[in-house]
C-alpha positions in Angstrom: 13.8 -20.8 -1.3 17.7 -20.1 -0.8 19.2 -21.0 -3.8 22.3 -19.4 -5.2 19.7 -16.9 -7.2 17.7 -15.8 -4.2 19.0 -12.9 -3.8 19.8 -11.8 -7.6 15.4 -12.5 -7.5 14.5 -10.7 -4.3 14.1 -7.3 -4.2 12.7 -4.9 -1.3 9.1 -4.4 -2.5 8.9 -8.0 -2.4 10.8 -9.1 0.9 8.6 -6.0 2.1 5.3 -7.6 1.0 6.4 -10.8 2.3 6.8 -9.3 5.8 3.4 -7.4 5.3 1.0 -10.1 3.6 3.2 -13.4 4.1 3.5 -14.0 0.3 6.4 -13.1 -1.9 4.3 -12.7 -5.2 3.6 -9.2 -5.2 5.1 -7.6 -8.6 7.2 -4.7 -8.0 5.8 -1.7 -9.0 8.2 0.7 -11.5 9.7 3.9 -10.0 11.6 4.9 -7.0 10.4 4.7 -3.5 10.0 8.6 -3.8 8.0 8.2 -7.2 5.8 5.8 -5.9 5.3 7.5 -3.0 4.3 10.5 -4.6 2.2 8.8 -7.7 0.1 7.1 -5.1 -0.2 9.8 -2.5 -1.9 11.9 -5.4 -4.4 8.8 -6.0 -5.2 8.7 -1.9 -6.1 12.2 -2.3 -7.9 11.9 -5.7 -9.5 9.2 -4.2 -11.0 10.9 -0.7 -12.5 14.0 -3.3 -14.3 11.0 -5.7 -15.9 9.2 -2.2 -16.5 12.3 -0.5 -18.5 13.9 -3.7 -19.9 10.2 -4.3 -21.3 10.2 -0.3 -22.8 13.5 -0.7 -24.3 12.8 -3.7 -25.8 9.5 -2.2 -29.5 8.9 -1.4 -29.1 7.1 2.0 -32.5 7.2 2.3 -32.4 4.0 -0.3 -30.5 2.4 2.6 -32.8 0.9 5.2 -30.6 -0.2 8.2 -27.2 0.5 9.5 -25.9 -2.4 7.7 -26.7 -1.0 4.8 -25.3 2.0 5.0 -22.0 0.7 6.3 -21.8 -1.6 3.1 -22.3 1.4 0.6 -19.9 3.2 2.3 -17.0 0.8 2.0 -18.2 0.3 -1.3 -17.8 4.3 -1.8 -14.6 4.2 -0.2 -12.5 1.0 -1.3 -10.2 3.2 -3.8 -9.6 5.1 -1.1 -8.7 2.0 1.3 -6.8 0.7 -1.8 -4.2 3.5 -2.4 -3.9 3.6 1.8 -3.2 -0.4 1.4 -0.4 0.8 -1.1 0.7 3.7 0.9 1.4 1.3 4.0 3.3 -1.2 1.5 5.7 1.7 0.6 6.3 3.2 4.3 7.4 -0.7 5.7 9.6 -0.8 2.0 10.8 2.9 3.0 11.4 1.4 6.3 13.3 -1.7 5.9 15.3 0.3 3.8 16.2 2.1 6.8 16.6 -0.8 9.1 19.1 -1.9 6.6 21.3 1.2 5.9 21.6 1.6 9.7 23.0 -1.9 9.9 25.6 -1.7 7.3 26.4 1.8 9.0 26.8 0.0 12.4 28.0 -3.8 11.1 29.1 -3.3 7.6 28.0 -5.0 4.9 25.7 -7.9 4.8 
């Protein structure tokens, strides 16, 4: 895993998935953390007015037991748990971003 192009490979999105999902085989996404950030905050929202409309617009009464009901909602609601799962993967990034700008403030380089 260490060769001498490890780190000319690596990049944050990906060490930042590793540390999230234990793989390193996410593809980085295009755009600055701030782009990103913004692009998928839009979809989170766009996403919660399409499942909100979607559950009102359901016939639950199709839906026989709890169960049911609890599967067609996650169904209704898996764009919205998708753009969350994105929005988590970009606040660790944003923060080991931090983590490392405060150690090269307090150690130097590394």
């Amino acid at each position: 895993m260490f060769d001498k192009e490890y780190f000319d490979r690596v990049n944050l999105q990906q060490l930042a998935s590793f540390f999230q999902f234990g793989t390193e085989t996410y593809q980085p996404e295009e755009g600055s953390l701030e782009e990103r950030h913004k692009r998928w905050s839009l979809k989170f929202l766009d996403a919660i007015a399409e499942s909100r409309d979607a559950v009102l617009a359901e016939d639950w009464s199709q839906y026989p037991t709890e169960n049911d009901k609890e599967n067609r909602t996650e169904e209704l609601f898996q764009e919205v748990n998708s753009a969350r799962c994105v929005l988590e993967s970009i606040a660790l990034e944003a923060g080991l971003r931090t983590g490392l700008m405060l150690y090269r403030e307090f150690f130097g380089e590394v």
